[in-house]
BALUMBA-762453 format. One record per residue (C-alpha): residue number from 0; residue in one letter; x, z, y. Coordinates in pm, 1 decimal, always signed. Layout:
! residues N
PT seq type     east       up    north
PT NUM    A        X        Z        Y
...
! end
This chain:
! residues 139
PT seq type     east       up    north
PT   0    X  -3076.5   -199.4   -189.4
PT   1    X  -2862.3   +121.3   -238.2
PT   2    X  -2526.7    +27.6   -371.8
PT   3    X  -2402.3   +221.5   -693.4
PT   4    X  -2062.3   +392.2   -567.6
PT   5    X  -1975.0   +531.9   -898.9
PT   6    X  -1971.6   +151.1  -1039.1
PT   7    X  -1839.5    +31.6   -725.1
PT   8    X  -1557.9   +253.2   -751.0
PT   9    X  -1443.3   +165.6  -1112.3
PT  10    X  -1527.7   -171.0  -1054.3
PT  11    X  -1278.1   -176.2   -771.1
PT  12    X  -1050.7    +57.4   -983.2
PT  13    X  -1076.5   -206.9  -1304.0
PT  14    X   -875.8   -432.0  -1059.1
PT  15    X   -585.6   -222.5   -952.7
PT  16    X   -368.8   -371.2  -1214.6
PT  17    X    -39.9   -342.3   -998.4
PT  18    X   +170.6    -28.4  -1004.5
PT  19    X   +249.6    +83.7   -674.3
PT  20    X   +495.1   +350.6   -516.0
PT  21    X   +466.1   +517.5   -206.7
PT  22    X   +763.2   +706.3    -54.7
PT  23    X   +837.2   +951.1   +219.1
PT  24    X  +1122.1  +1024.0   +407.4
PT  25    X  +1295.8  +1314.9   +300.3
PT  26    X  +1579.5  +1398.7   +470.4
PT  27    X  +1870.3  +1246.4   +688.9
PT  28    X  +2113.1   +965.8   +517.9
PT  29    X  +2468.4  +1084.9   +449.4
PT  30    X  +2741.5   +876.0   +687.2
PT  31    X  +2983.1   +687.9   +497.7
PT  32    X  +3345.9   +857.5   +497.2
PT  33    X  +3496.1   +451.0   +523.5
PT  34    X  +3259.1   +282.4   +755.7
PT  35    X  +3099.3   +552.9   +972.0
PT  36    X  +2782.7   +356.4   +886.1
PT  37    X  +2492.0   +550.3   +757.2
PT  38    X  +2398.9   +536.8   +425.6
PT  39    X  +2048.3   +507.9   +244.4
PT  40    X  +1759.7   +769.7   +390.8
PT  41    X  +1683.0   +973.9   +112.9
PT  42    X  +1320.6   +980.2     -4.8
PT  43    X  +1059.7  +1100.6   -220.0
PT  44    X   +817.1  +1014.0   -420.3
PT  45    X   +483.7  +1081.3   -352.1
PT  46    X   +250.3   +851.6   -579.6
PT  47    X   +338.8   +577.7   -821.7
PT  48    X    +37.7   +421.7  -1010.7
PT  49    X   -219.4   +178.5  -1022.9
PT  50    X   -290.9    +19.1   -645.8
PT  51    X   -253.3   -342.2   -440.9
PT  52    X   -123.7   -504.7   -168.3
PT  53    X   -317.8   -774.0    -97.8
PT  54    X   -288.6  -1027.8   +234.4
PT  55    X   -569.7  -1108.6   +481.2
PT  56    X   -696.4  -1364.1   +233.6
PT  57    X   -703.1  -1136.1    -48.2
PT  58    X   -891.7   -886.7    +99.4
PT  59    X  -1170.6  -1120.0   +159.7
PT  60    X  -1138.7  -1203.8   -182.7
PT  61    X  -1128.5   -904.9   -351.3
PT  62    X  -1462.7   -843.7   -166.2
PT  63    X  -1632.6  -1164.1   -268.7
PT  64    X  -1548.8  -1070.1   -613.5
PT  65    X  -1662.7   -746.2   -617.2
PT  66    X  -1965.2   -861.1   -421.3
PT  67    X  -1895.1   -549.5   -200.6
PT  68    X  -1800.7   -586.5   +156.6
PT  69    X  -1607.5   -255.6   +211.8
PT  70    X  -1337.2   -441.7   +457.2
PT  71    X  -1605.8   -452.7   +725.3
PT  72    X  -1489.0   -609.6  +1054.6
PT  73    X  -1151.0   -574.0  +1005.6
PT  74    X   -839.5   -656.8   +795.9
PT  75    X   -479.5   -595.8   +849.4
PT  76    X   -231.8   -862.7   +728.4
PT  77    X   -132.0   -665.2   +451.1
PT  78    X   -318.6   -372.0   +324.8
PT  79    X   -249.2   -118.6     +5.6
PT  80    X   -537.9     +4.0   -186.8
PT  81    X   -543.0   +283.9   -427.8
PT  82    X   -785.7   +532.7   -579.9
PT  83    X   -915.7   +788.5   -435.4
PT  84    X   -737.3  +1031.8   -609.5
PT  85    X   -438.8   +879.0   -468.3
PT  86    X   -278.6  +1100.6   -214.3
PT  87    X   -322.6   +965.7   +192.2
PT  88    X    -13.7   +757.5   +285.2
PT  89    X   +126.4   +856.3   +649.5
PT  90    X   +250.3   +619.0   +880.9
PT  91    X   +624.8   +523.9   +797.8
PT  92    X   +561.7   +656.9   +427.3
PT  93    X   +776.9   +338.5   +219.6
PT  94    X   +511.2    +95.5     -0.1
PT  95    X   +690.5   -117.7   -268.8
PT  96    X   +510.0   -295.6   -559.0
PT  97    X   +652.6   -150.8   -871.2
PT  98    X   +497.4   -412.4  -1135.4
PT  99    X   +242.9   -659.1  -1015.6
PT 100    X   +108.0  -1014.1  -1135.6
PT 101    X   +156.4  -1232.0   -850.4
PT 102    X   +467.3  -1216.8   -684.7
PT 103    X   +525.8   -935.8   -488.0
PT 104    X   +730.6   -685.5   -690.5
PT 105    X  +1052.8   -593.0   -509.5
PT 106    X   +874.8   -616.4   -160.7
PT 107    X   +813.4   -344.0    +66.1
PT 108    X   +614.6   -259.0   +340.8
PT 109    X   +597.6    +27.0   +553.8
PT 110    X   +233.4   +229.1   +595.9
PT 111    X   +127.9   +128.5   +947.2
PT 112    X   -139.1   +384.8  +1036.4
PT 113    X   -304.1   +650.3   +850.6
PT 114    X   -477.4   +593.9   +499.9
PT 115    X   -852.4   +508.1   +649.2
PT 116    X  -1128.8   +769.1   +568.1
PT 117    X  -1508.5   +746.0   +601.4
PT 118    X  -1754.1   +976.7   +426.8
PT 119    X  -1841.1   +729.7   +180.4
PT 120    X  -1492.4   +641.5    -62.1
PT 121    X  -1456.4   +413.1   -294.3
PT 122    X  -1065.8   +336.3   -259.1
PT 123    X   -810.0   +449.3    -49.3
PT 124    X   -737.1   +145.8   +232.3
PT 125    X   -377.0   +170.0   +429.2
PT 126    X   -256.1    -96.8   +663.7
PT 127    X    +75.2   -202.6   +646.0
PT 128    X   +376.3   -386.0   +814.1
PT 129    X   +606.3   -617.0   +595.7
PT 130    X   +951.8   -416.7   +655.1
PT 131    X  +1263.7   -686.8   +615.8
PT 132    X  +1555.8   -504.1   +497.5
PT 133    X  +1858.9   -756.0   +573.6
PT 134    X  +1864.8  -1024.7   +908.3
PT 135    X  +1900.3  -1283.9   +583.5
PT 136    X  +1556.1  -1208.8   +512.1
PT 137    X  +1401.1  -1279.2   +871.0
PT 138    X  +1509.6  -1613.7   +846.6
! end
């Protein structure tokens, strides 16, 4: 049975109530005068809107919900989703959940790999990498 993709798509849209932002190196960080240290890598903004990061287990979810297996064999541990019009993360490109209902706003992740493409969209599907930001946070 043909799926609908225009349905599929705002059905998968309807639940990309997070706000996401995805940022991209843009330029070299400034050395502090004191310390010698560098400082923060500037960056820039290159989408912030509706998306999802959702774990292993969520992704399976999400598809039993939807009733649409669009993960097919594999899943990363974390993966952002985001429409189509979204624009393709690139690997490095800074993911940090803006507003979100479960936890996760404040984290960030770094995109792992290139956005995935196939011929048939109905999201945009990015793999990423938790990124810890102090040692504090490793243990």
């Amino acid at each position: 049975m043909p799926v609908d993709l225009t349905q599929a798509k705002a059905a998968l849209e309807a639940q990309l109530t997070d706000t996401v932002r995805i940022s991209r190196t843009a330029g070299q960080p400034a050395l502090d005068p004191v310390t010698g240290e560098p400082g923060r890598t500037p960056t820039s903004v290159v989408y912030e809107g509706p998306g999802a990061v959702l774990s292993t287990h969520g992704q399976i979810v999400f598809g039993q919900v939807l009733g649409i297996d669009w993960l097919s064999e594999g899943s990363a541990w974390y993966r952002l989703v985001t429409p189509v019009s979204a624009p393709i993360a690139l690997p490095g490109d800074l993911v940090e959940v803006v507003t979100e209902q479960g936890g996760l706003a404040g984290r960030t992740w770094l995109a792992d790999d290139n956005t995935e493409a196939s011929t048939v969209e109905i999201c945009r599907s990015t793999r990423l990498m938790e990124r810890i930001t102090t040692a504090a946070a490793a243990i």
